[in-house]
N, C-alpha and C positions, 0 to 999 in steps of 0.2 A: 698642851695647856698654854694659855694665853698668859703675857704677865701685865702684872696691875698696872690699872688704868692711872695716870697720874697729871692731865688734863683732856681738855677737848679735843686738842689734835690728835692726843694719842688714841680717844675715844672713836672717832671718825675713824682712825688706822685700823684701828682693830677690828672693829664693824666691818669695815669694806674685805677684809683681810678673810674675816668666819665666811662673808658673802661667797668669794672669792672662793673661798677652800668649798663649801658645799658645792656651788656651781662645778667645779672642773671635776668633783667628787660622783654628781649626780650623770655627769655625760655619759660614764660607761654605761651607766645603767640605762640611760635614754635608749643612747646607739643599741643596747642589746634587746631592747624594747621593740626598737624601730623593727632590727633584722628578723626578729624572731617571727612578729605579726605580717610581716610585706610576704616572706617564705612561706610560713602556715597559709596566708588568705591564697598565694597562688598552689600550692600542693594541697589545698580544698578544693581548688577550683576543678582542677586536673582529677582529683580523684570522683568528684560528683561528676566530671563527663564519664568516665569510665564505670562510673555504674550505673548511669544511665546507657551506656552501649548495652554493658551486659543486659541488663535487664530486656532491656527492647529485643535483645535477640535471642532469649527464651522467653519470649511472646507473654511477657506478664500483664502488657495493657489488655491482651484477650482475656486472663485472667478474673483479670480488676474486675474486667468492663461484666464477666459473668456471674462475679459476686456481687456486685454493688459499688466497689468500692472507686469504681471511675466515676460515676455519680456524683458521692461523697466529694471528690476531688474538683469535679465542675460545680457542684454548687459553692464549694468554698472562691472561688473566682480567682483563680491561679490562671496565667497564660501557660500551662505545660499539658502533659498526659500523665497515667498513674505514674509511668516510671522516672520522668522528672521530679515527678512531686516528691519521688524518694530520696531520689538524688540528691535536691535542695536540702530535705530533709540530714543526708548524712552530712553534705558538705558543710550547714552550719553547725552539727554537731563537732565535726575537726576543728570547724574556727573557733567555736566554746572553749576544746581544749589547749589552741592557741591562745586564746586571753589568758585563760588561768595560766600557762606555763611565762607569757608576756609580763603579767601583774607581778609574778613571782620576782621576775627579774628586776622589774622597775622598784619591787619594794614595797607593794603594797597589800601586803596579809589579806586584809580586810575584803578590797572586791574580789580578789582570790578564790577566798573562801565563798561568798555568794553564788561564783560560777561554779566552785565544785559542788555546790549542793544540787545547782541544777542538771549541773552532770547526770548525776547521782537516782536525777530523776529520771534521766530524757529515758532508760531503759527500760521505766516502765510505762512511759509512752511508744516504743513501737513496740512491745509486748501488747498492747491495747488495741491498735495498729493491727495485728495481725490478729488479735481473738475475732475484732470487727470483719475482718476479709475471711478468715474460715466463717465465722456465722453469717456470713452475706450466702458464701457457698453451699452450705448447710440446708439456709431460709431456703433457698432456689430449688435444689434437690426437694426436699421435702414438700414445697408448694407441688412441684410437677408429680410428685407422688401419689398425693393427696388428689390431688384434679384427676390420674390416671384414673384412679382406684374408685371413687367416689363415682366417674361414670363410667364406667365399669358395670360398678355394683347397682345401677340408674337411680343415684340419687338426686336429689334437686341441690341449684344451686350451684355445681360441686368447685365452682370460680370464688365462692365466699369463702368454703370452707379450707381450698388453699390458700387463699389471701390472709386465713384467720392460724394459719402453719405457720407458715411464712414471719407473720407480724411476732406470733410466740417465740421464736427459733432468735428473731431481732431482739424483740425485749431482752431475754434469759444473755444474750452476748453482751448489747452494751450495757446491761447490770456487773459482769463480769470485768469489760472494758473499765468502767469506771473503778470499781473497787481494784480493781490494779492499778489504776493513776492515782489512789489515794485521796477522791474527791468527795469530800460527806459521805463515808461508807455508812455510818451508820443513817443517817436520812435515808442513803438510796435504800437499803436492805428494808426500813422501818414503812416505805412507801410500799413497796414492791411484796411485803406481806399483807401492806393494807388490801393490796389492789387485788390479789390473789383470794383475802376473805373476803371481799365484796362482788368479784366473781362467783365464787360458790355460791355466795347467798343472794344473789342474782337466778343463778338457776334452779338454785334450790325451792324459789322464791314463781318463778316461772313455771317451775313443772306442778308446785305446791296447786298453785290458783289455773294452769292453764291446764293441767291433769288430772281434779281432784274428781268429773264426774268417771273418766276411765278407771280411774282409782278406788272409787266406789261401785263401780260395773263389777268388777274382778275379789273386791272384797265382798261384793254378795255374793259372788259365785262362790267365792272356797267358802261361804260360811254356809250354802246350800248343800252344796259336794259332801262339807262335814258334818254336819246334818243327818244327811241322806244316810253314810256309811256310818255312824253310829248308830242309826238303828236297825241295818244289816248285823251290826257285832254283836246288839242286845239280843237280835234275833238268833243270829249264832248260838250265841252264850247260853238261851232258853233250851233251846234243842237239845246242846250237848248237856246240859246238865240234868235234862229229863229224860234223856237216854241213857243217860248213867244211872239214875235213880230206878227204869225197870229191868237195866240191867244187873243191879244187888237186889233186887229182888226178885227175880226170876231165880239168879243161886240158890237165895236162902231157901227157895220154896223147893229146890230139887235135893238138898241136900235134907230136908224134914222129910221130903218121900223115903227119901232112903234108911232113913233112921227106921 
């Protein structure tokens, strides 16, 4: 505690005095500011080469590059390869949690807490990250599938129809990708059932108008077919019940002989 102020001189002293005391109060916390972000920025740095090694040397750009996901990585305009772009990816993660652990120190709650939220998130962005790379690999298999199969079986087209796998296999991931980052789940979910009943009643809609004479080919037929075999049954039905009727009559007549 300071003691009472009892003119201007003493006002100025005092002042310079609280000045004084926070400044030399605030240095620790500076200097442990300083050390803690200079150490984290270079043990990020160091540990993003190091998985960048790794990665390169279980061949994950062959990977990427058969999922899609080396694509993804060139069109965003990055100077690296998949496995830098991870790399970056972890190493500003470490720096993230050098700020927060930095902020902490300096004192200041507030952007602290901002960064641990983001923390908080970044997991469910390489969870996202990785739905996107298996459904890249997924789309691929499944396209060459479909092309196999399709001419194979000598259908027409059979390049549309795995391009039309493929695109489904894409949709269904980043639907997934996103509702794991938390981005307008319900928009995305609310679109992606629109688009699904406008598909059906698309085809529904196609096969209605571009099938309806096949569809009446086939309904004349079974209505001829049933037709036809109801009056085989009626005919049936005449026979046996008129062979039953001289068959109790023939009885009765043998059994009045007999009498």
């Amino acid at each position: 505690m300071f003691p009472a102020v009892q003119d201007w001189s003493e006002a100025i002293l005092t002042s310079l005095a609280g000045a004084m005391a926070v400044f030399f109060s605030a240095i620790p916390k500076v200097l442990a500011f300083a050390v803690i972000l200079v150490v984290g920025w270079l043990v990020a740095g160091l540990i993003a080469r190091l998985v960048a090694g790794v990665l390169r040397r279980v061949r994950f750009n062959e990977l990427a590059t058969r999922s899609g996901f080396a694509g993804f990585v060139d069109n965003i305009g990055v100077n690296t390869d998949s496995a830098g772009f991870l790399a970056a990816l972890a190493k500003w993660f470490i720096r993230l949690i050098v700020l927060v652990v930095a902020f902490d120190a300096l004192g200041l709650p507030a952007v602290s807490d901002v960064l641990r939220q983001l923390l908080l998130w970044l997991p469910n962005l390489a969870v996202g990250l990785v739905v996107l790379v298996i459904g890249g690999l997924l789309a691929n298999a499944a396209a060459g599938l479909v092309r196999g199969a399709t001419t194979s079986a000598g259908f027409r087209h059979p390049e549309l129809m795995a391009n039309v796998a493929r695109g489904a296999i894409w949709v269904f991931a980043i639907i997934i990708a996103v509702n794991q980052l938390g981005i307008a789940e319900t928009l995305v979910n609310t679109l992606f059932m629109g688009a699904v009943a406008l598909a059906v009643l698309a085809l529904g809609l196609s096969f209605g108008l571009g099938g309806r004479d096949v569809a009446a080919k086939i309904l004349e037929k079974w209505y001829a077919e049933g037709k036809q075999k109801a009056g085989k049954i009626a005919e049936a039905a005449d026979k046996t019940a008129s062979g039953g009727a001289a068959t109790v009559g023939g009885y009765r007549k043998k059994r009045e002989d007999a009498e």
